[in-house]
C-alpha positions as CSV (number, residue, x, y, z in Angstrom):
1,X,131.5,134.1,135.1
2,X,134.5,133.3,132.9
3,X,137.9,132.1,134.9
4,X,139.6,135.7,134.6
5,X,140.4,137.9,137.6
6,X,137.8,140.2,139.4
7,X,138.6,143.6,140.3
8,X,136.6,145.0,143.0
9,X,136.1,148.8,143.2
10,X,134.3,151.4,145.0
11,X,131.3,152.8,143.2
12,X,131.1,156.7,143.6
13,X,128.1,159.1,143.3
14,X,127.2,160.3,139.6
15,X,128.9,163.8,139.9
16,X,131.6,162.1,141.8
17,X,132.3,160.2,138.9
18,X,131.6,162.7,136.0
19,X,134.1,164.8,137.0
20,X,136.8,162.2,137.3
21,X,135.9,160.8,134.4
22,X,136.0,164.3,132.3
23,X,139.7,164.8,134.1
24,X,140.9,161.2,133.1
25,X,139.5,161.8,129.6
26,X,140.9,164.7,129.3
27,X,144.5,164.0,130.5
28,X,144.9,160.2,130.1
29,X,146.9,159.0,127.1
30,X,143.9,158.1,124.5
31,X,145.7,155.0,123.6
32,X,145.5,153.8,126.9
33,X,142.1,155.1,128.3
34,X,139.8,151.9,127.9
35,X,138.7,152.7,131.5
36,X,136.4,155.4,133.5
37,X,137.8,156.8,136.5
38,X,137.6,154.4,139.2
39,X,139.0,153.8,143.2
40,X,140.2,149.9,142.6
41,X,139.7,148.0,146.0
42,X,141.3,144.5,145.0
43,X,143.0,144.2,141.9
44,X,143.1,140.2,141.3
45,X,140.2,138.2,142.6
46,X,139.1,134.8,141.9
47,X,136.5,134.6,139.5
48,X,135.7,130.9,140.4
49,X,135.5,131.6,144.6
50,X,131.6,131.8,144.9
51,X,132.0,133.4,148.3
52,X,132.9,136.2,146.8
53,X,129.8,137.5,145.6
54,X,128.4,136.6,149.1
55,X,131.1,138.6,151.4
56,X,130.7,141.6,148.8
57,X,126.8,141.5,149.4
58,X,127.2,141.2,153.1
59,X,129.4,143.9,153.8
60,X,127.9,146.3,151.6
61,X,124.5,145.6,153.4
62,X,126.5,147.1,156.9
63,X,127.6,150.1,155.7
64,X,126.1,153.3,154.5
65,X,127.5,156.0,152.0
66,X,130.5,157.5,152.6
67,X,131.8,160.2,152.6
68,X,135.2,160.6,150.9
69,X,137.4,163.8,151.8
70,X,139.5,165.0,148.5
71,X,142.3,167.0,150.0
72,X,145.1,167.0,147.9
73,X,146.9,165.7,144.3
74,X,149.2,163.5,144.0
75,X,151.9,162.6,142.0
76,X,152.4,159.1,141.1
77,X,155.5,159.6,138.7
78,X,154.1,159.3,135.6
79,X,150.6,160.7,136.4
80,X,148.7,162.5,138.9
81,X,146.3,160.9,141.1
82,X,143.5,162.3,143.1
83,X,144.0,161.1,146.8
84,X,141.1,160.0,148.7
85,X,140.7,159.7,152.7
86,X,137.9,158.1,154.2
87,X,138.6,155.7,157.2
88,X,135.2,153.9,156.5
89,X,136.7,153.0,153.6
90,X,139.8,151.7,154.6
91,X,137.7,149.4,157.2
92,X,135.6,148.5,154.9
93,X,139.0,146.9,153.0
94,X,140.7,145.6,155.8
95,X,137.8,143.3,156.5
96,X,137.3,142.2,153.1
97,X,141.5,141.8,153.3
98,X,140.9,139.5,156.3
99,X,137.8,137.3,154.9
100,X,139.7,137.0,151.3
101,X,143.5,136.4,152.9
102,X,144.3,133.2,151.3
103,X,142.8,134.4,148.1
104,X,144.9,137.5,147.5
105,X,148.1,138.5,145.8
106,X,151.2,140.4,147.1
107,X,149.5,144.1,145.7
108,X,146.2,143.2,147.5
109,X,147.5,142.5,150.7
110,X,149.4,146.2,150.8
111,X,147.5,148.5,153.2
112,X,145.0,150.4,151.0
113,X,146.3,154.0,149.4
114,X,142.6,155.2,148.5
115,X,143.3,157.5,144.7
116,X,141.6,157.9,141.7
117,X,143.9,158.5,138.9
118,X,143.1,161.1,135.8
119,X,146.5,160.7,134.0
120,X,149.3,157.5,133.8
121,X,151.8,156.6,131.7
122,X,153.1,160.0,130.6
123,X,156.4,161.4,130.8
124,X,157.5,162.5,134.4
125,X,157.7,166.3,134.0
126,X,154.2,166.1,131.8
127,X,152.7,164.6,134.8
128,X,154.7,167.2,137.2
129,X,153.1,170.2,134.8
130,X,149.6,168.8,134.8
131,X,150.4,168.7,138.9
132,X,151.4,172.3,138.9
133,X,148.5,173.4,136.9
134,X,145.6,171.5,138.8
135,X,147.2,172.6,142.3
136,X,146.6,176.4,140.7
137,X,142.5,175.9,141.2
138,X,142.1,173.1,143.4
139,X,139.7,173.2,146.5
140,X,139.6,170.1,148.9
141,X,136.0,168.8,148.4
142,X,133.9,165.9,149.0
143,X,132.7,163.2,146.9
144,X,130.1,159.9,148.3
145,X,130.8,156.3,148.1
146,X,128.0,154.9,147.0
147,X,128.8,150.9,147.4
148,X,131.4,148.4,145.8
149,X,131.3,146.9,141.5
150,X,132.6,144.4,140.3
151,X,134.0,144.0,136.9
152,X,136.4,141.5,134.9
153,X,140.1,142.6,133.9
154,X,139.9,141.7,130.1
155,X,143.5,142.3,129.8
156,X,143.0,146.3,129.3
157,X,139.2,147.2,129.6
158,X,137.2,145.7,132.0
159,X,133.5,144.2,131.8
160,X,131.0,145.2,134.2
161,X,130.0,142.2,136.4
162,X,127.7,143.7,139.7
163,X,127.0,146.8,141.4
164,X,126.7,146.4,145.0
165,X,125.0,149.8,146.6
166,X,125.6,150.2,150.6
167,X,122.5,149.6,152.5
168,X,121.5,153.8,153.8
C-alpha cells in the first residue's frame, strides 16, 4: 500500500447503497462527485501501521450485519445528510477508537455522528430546499451493514483497498 491515508468505512447492502448513490448523483455538485455514497468510519489512517488490516479483520469477524435505522434528514449547512442510528455501530467504532488511539487525528477521535451524505457544498438555502422537498416523501426505513472497506484518499476520489464482510 502507498504511504497515503486510509479511510475506513462501513460497507452497506446493495440496495442500501443504490439508493444513496442515485440521491448523491442526483443532488451532489457534478464537479465534486468523484465518490459513491458512503458512511466514513475513520477519516485519516495510517497506511504504513500493518495492524491495521489485522484489527479491521478481527472485529469484523465478531459482529454480524446490522441493522441501521434511517429516521430522519439532516441538514449539514451546505447539504443534506441522511442520519443513521445503529448502536452496534457506534460500538463497533468506539473499540476500533480505543485499539487505534495513538494513531488518530483530532476528527477521528470525535464521538461518531453515523450520516450518509447525498448533497455538499451547495449554497445554504439550495440545501434547505432539497431538505424541504425530501422531508415531503420520506419514510423512516431500514438499511444493513454489511461489514467495513477500506480505501485510499487520493486527494478527491478514493481507491478501493479491502472489503471486510461481518462474520453472520
Amino acid at each position: 500500500m502507498a504511504d497515503v491515508p486510509l479511510i475506513l468505512t462501513l460497507t452497506l447492502d446493495a440496495d442500501s447503497q443504490q439508493f444513496f448513490n442515485t440521491l448523491r448523483q442526483q443532488y451532489f455538485p457534478p464537479v465534486r462527485n468523484f465518490l459513491d455514497a458512503h458512511l466514513t468510519l475513520f477519516h485519516h489512517l495510517p497506511a504504513t501501521e500493518p495492524r491495521l488490516i489485522e484489527d479491521i479483520a478481527s472485529v469484523t469477524n465478531t459482529y454480524v450485519p446490522m441493522k441501521l435505522q434511517v429516521n430522519e434528514l439532516k441538514s449539514i449547512g451546505n447539504g443534506v445528510a441522511y442520519k443513521i442510528e445503529c448502536d452496534q455501530l457506534l460500538q463497533l467504532h468506539k473499540h476500533l477508537q480505543q485499539q487505534w488511539d495513538r494513531w488518530l487525528i483530532p476528527q477521528d477521535r470525535q464521538k461518531l455522528w453515523p450520516h450518509i451524505t447525498i448533497q455538499n457544498k451547495v449554497e445554504t438555502n439550495l440545501a434547505k430546499l432539497l431538505k424541504e422537498e425530501l422531508e415531503q416523501s420520506f419514510k423512516p426505513f431500514t438499511a444493513t451493514g454489511t461489514g467495513l472497506s477500506l480505501f485510499e484518499y487520493m486527494g478527491g476520489p478514493w481507491n478501493f483497498v479491502q472489503s471486510f464482510p461481518f462474520a453472520g
